[in-house]
VOGU-3710 file (C-alpha; in Angstrom, 3 decimals, decimal comma):
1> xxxxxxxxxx> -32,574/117,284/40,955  -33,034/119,816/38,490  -33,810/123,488/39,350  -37,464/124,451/38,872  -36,433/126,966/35,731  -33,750/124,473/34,497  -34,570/123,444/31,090  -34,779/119,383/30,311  -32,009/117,547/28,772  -32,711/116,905/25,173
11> xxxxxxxxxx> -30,771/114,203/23,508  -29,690/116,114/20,295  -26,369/114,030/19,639  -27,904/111,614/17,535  -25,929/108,777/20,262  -23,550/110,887/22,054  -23,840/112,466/24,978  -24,446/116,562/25,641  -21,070/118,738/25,886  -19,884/117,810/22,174
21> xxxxxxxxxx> -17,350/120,917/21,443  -19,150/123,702/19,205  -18,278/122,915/15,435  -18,407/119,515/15,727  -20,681/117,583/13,899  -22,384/114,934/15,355  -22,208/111,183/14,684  -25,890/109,701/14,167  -27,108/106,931/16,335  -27,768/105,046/13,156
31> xxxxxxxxxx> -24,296/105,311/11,546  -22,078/101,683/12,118  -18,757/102,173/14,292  -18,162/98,486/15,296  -16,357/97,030/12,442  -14,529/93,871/14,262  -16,925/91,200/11,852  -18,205/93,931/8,886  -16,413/95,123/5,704  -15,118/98,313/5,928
41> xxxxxxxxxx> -14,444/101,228/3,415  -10,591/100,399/4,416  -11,109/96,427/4,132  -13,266/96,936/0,879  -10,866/99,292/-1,116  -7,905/96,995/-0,011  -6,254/100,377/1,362  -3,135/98,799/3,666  -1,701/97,666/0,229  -2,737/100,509/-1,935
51> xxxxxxxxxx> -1,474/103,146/0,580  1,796/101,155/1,226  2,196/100,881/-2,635  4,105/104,298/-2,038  7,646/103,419/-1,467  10,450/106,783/-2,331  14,315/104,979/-2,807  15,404/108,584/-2,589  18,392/108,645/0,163  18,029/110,917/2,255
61> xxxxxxxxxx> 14,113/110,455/1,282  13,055/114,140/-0,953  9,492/115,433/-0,060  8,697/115,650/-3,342  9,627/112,212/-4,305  6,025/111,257/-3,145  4,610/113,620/-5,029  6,160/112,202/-8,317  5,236/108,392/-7,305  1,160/109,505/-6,871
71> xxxxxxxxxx> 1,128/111,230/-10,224  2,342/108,087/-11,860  0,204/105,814/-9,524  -3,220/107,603/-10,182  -2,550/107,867/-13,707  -2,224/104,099/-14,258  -4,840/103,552/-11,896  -7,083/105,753/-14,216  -6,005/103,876/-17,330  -7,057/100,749/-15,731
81> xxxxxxxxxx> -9,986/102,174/-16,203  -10,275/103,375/-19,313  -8,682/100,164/-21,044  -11,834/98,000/-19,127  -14,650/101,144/-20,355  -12,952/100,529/-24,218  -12,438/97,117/-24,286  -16,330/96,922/-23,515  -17,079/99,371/-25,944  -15,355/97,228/-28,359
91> xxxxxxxxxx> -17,147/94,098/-27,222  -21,061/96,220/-27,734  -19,857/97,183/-30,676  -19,619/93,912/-32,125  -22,843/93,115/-30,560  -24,601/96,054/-32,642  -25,243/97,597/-29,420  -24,639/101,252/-29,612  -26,069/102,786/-27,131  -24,227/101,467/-24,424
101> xxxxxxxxxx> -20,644/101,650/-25,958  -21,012/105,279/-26,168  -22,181/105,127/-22,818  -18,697/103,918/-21,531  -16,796/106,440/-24,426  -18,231/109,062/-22,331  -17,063/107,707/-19,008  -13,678/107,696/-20,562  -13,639/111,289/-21,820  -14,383/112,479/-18,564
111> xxxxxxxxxx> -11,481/110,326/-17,469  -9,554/111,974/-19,846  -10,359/115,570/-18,377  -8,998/114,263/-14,792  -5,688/112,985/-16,529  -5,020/116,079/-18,418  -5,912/118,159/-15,781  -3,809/115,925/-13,523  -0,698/117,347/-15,152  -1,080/121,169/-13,321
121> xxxxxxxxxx> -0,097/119,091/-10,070  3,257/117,733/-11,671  3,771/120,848/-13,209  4,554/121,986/-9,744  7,667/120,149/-9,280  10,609/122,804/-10,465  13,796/121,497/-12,259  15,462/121,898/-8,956  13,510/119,630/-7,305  13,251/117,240/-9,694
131> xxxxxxxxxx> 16,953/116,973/-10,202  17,732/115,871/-6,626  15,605/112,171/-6,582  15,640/111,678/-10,809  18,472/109,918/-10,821  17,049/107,018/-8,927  15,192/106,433/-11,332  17,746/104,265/-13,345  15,829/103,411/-16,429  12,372/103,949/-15,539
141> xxxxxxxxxx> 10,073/105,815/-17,944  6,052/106,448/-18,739  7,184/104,747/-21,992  6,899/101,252/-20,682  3,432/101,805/-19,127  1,910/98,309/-20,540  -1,730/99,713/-20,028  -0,839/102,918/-21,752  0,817/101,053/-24,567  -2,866/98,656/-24,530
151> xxxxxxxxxx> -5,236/102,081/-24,542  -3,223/103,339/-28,044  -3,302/100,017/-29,501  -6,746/99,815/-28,697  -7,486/103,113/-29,933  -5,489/102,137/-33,356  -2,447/104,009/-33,077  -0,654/99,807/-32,943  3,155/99,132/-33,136  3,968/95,812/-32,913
161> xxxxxxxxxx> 7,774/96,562/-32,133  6,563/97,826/-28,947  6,303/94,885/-27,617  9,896/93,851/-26,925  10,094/96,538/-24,212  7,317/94,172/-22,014  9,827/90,983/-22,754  10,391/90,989/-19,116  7,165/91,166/-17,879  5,044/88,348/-19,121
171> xxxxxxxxxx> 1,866/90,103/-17,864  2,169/92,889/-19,621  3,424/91,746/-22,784  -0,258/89,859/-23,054  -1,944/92,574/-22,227  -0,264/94,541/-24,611  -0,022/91,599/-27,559  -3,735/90,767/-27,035  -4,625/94,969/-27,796  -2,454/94,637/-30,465
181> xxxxxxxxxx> -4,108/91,866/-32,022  -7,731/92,729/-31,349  -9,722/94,942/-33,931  -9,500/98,599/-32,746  -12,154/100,526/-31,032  -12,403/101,973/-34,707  -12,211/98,489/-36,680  -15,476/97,947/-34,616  -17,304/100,748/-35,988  -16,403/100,328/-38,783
191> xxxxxxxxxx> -17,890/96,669/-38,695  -20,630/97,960/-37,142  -21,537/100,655/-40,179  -20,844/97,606/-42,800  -23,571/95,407/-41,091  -26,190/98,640/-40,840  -25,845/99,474/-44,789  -23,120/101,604/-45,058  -20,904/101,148/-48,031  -17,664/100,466/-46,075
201> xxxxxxxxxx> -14,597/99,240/-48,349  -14,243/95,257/-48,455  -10,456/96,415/-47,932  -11,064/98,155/-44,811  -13,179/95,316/-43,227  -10,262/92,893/-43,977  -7,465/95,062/-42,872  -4,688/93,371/-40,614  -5,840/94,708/-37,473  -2,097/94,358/-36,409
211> xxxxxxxxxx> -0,939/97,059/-38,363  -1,614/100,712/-37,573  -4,477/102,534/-39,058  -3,810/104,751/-41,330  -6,131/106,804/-43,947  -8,467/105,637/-46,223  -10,050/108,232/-48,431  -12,653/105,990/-49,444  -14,062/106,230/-46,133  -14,745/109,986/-46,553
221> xxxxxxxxxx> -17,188/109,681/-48,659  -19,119/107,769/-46,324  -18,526/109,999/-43,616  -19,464/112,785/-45,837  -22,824/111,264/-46,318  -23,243/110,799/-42,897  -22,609/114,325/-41,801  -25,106/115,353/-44,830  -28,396/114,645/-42,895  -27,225/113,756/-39,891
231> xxxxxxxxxx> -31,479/113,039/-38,484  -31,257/109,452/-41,156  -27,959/108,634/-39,802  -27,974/110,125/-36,217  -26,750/106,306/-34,520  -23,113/106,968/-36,771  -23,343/110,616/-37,004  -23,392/110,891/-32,834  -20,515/107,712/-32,893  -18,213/109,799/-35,020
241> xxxxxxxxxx> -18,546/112,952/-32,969  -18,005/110,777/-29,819  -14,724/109,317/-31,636  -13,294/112,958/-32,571  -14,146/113,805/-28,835  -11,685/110,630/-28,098  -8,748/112,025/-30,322  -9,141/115,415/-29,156  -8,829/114,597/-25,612  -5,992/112,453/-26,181
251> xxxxxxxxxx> -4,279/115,310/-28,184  -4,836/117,730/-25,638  -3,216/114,785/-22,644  -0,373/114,354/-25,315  0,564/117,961/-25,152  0,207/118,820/-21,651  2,408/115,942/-21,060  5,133/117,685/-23,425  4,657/120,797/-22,014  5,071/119,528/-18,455
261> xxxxxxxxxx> 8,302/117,844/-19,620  9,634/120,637/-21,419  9,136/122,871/-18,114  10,368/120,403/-15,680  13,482/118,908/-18,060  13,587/120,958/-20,786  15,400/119,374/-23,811  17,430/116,697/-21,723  16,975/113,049/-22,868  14,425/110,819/-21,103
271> xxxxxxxxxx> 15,388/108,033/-18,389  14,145/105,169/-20,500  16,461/106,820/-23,202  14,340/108,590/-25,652  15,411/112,537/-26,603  12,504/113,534/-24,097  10,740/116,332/-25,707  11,341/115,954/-29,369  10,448/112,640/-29,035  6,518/113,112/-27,356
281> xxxxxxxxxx> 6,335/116,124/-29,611  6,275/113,524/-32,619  3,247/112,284/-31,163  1,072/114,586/-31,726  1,639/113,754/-35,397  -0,349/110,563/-34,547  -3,888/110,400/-34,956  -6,912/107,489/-34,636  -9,567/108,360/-36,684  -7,802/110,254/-40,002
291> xxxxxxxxxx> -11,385/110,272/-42,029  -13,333/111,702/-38,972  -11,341/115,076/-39,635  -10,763/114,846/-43,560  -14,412/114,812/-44,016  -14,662/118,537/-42,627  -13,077/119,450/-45,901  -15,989/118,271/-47,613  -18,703/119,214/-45,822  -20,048/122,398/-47,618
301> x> -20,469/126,021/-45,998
//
């Protein structure tokens, strides 16, 4: 029995009994802790296989062997991603449907940010480090990522040579053959201005969509008008600024990515054989959407 100037015993665990340790947050009553016959956050992300995906050959095993495996991991995991958001874009756009495809061009810019900003936690790894485990690494390279490779095909920078390096892999070489062969994220603009009234060149619209883009200074014009009064044309005039958001981003990935390189390597030559630096610093020569940065030149002021 209780003393007379005891106070009662309030249940205040939310389920668990009195005497939980200061700092400890209680679990509610409400919240689900039997999960013999229910899907789980575990069960539903599938995270026994994702979490054993992580598998260092390094001999004796280096710490920061992980490390290098999760950067690469994420980063495809990410592209995964963006290839599904453009690939829908792509499919709006041929549906006229605007709004939406810039919808998921906006999901992938921010997915851009996290894979830019992704290389600072490379970056860590010194040359030191990195020069214990790279030579397991036989012949592996970030130049045969198939769903890279799809994502700048996609985006117009396409290359049909590239394919040979998937020959092994039939999954990936259609993934990569069936970006290569699909109108770009671009093409479909394009389209999409022809069918709303805008004077786009017959010999644009029925380009081999094989080949890479390259510029068209016909098109400038019509960008030019667009820009002009950009309240009669704001559908096309928002599109292109989404599209130059797009190229930017990728820019800015494509030279963090040297950077990190140059820092961790410096000039060496790259495991799948390329000069390393030199050759991603060529990249940046590449562009997507030539026109949507020519027409700056014309607009006046």
């Amino acid at each position: 029995m209780a003393a007379p100037n005891d106070e009662p015993q309030v249940d205040r665990s939310g389920g668990e009994p009195d005497g939980v340790e200061a700092n400890t947050r209680r679990i509610e009553a409400s919240v689900v802790t039997d999960f013999s016959d229910r899907m789980s956050y575990g069960g539903y992300l599938d995270l026994d296989t994702l979490l054993a995906a992580q598998r260092p050959i390094s001999r004796p095993e280096h710490h920061d062997e992980l490390l290098f495996i999760i950067q690469h991991q994420t980063t495809e995991l990410w592209l995964k991603l963006v290839l599904h958001e453009l690939e829908t874009a792509c499919e709006l756009m041929r549906a006229d449907d605007l709004a939406p495809a810039l919808k998921c061009i906006a999901r992938v810019k921010h997915i851009q940010k996290t894979l830019t900003e992704q290389w600072s936690v490379l970056a860590t790894l010194t040359p030191s480090e990195y020069a214990q485990f790279r030579g397991v690494l036989g012949n592996a390279s970030g130049f045969q990522s198939y769903q890279y490779r799809a994502v700048e095909f996609t985006l117009g920078n396409k290359n049909a040579r590239m394919l040979r390096v998937f020959d092994a892999d039939p999954v990936a070489s259609e993934i990569v053959r069936r970006a290569l062969e699909a109108p770009s994220l671009y093409d479909e603009f394009l389209r999409l201005l022809a069918r709303s009234g805008y004077d786009i060149p017959a010999e644009v619209l029925e380009r081999d969509v094989t080949q890479a883009w390259t510029y068209h200074p016909d098109l400038v014009p019509v960008f030019a008008a667009i820009y002009a009064d950009p309240d009669h044309n704001w559908s096309a005039y928002e599109t292109c600024e989404e599209l130059v958001d797009l190229e930017d981003n990728f820019q800015l990935w494509r030279f963090r990515h040297l950077k990190t390189v140059e820092r961790i390597i410096g000039s060496k030559a790259g495991t799948g054989g390329s000069s390393g630096a030199p050759f991603l610093r060529r990249a940046l020569e590449l562009t997507f959407f030539p026109e949507l940065y020519a027409v700056r030149t014309e607009i006046p002021g």
